[in-house]
N, C-alpha and C positions, 0 to 999 in steps of 0.2 A: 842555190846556184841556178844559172841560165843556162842553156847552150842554146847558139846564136852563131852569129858568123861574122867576121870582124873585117874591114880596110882599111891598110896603112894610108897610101896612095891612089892617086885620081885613077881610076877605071884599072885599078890591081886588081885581080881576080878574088872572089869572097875567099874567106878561108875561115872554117868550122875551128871555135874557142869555147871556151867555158869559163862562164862571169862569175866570179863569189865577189859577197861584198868583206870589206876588210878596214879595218881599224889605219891599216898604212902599210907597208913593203914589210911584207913577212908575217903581216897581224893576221892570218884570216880566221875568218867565223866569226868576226864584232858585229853582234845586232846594232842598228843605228850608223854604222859605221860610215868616213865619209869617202871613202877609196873603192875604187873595183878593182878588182884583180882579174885579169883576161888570161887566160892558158892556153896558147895555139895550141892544135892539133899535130898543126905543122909550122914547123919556125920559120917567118919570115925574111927573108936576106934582106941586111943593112937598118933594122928600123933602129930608131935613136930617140932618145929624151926629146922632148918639145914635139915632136912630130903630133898632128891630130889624128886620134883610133876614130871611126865609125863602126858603131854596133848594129848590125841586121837581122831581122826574120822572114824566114822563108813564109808568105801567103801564095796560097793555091787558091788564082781564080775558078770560081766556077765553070764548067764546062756548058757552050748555049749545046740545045738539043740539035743543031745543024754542024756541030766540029765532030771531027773524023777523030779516031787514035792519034794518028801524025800531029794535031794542032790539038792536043787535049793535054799529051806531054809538054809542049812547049810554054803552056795556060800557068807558068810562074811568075810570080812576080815578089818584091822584098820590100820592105816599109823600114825605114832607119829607125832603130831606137833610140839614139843619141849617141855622143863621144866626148873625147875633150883629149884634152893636152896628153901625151905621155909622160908621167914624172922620170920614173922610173922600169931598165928595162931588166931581164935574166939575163944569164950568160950567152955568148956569142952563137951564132951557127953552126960553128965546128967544133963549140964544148960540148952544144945540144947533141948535134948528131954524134960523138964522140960519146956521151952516157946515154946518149937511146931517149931524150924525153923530150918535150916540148917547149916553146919558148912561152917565157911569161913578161906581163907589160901591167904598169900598176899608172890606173887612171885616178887623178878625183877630181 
């Protein structure tokens, strides 16, 4: 598994997921397999089949010896790891929050 940070939509805020690879919707743990399975953290409002996921990771530039605290914190930046289509999504926003878990989105 990954953990990484996922966007549905153009300049939607990141939001922390967890990638396994997966055989297909509900398969997980197939080595080889040709599916990702993404796990929000936090469920997304409204995402739908066909939509495109992007996968990110957080890099931390290096700080020069001339940045203060103030601009040492801000010294983030994210590299896309890739994305693709949504096939398939979990249960809605108000089942999630209704059982307490996360939404899931199955890429391949």
């Amino acid at each position: 598994f990954l953990d990484c940070l996922v966007r549905i939509r153009h300049l939607q805020a990141l939001t922390p997921c967890t990638v396994t690879i997966s055989d297909g919707p509900g398969n997980t743990g197939g080595v080889g397999g040709e599916w990702l399975e993404v796990k929000l953290d936090v469920p997304i409002r409204g995402a739908t089949s066909g939509q495109v996921l992007a996968l990110y990771q957080q890099v931390i530039e290096a700080a020069t010896e001339a940045a203060t605290e103030d601009t040492a914190e801000n010294d983030v930046a994210y590299v896309c790891l890739g994305g693709g289509p949504i096939h398939s999504r979990g249960a809605s926003l108000q089942t999630e929050a209704h059982e307490g878990s996360g939404e899931t989105a199955h890429v391949k």
